[in-house]
Structure formats: C-alpha cells, structure tokens
C-alpha positions in Angstrom: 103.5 106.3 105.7 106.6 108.0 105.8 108.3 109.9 102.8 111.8 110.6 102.1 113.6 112.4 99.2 116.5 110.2 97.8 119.3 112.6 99.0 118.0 111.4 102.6 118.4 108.2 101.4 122.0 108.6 100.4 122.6 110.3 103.5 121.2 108.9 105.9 120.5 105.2 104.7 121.4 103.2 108.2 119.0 105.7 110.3 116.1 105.0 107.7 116.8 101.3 107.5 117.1 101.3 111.9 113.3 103.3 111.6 112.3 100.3 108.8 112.7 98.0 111.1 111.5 99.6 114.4 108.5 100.7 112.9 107.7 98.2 109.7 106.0 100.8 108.2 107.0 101.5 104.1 109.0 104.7 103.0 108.3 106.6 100.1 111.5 107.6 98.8 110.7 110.7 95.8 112.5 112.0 93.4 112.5 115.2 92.2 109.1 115.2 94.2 107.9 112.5 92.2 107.3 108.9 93.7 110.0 106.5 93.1 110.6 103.6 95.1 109.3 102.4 97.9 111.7 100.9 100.8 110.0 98.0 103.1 111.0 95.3 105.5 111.7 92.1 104.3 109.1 90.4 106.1 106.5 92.9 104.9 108.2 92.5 101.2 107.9 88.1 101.7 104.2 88.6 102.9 103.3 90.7 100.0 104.9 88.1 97.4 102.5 85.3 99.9 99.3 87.0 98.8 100.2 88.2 95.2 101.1 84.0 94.8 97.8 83.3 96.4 96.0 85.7 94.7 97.5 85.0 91.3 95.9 80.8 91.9 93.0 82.0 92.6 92.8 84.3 89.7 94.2 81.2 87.5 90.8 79.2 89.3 88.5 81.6 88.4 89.2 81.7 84.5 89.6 77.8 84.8 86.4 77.8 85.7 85.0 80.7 83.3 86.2 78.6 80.5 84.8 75.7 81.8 87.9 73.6 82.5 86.5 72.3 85.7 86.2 68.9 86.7 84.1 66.6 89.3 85.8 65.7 92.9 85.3 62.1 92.2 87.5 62.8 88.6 90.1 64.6 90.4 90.5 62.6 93.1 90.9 60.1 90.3 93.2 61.9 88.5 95.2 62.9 92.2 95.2 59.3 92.8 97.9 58.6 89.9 100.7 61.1 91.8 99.5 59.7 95.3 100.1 56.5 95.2 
C-alpha cells in the first residue's frame, strides 16, 4: 500500500486519484506522520460496505440464535407465507 503525506494530497490530488484508479490499491494519506485517512476507489469503497452489510446479518444471526430466537423451517415458511402470497 502506498502512503502519502497530505501536502501531496493538496498538491498533487489528480495524479494520486489517476494512480487510484490505475492501480486500485488504497493510499495512506498521514499527517504529521501519523495515519489519517485513507483514499480508495469507489468500487473497492462499495465492496467493502457489501461485506460489512453481510457481515453485520450474519452477526445479527448468530446472537438470534445465542438467545434462542430461532424458529423451525416449517414455522417460517409459515410465517414467509403471509408476505408471499
């Protein structure tokens, strides 16, 4: 991954967004040599939000079922059957 202090940013922000896109790798942008953003391609930044959603459901799944809020197929199929039809 690439890093870049935010005076390059300022500078130069057409050439780093040209590389973003070229090479869909993140940059590390610092300040006073400290991390502080990071600058990614939107497609990268729409797959991330993909997984966090997907990730966040299943998460929301496994407590369901941790605190035994879990129903049979047959009762929610039953239940589905209301919206479905």
């Amino acid at each position: 991954m690439k890093t870049e202090i935010v005076t390059t940013l300022k500078r130069h922000a057409t050439k780093l967004l040209e590389e973003l896109h070229q090479e869909k790798e993140p940059i590390l942008i610092t300040e006073h040599g400290k991390p502080s953003a990071y600058l990614v391609d939107v497609d990268h930044f729409e797959q991330i939000q993909q997984k966090l959603k997907l990730l966040e459901g299943l998460a929301r799944g496994e407590k369901a079922v941790l605190d035994d809020r879990v129903v049979s197929h047959d009762e929610a199929a039953k239940r589905m059957s209301r919206w479905l039809d």
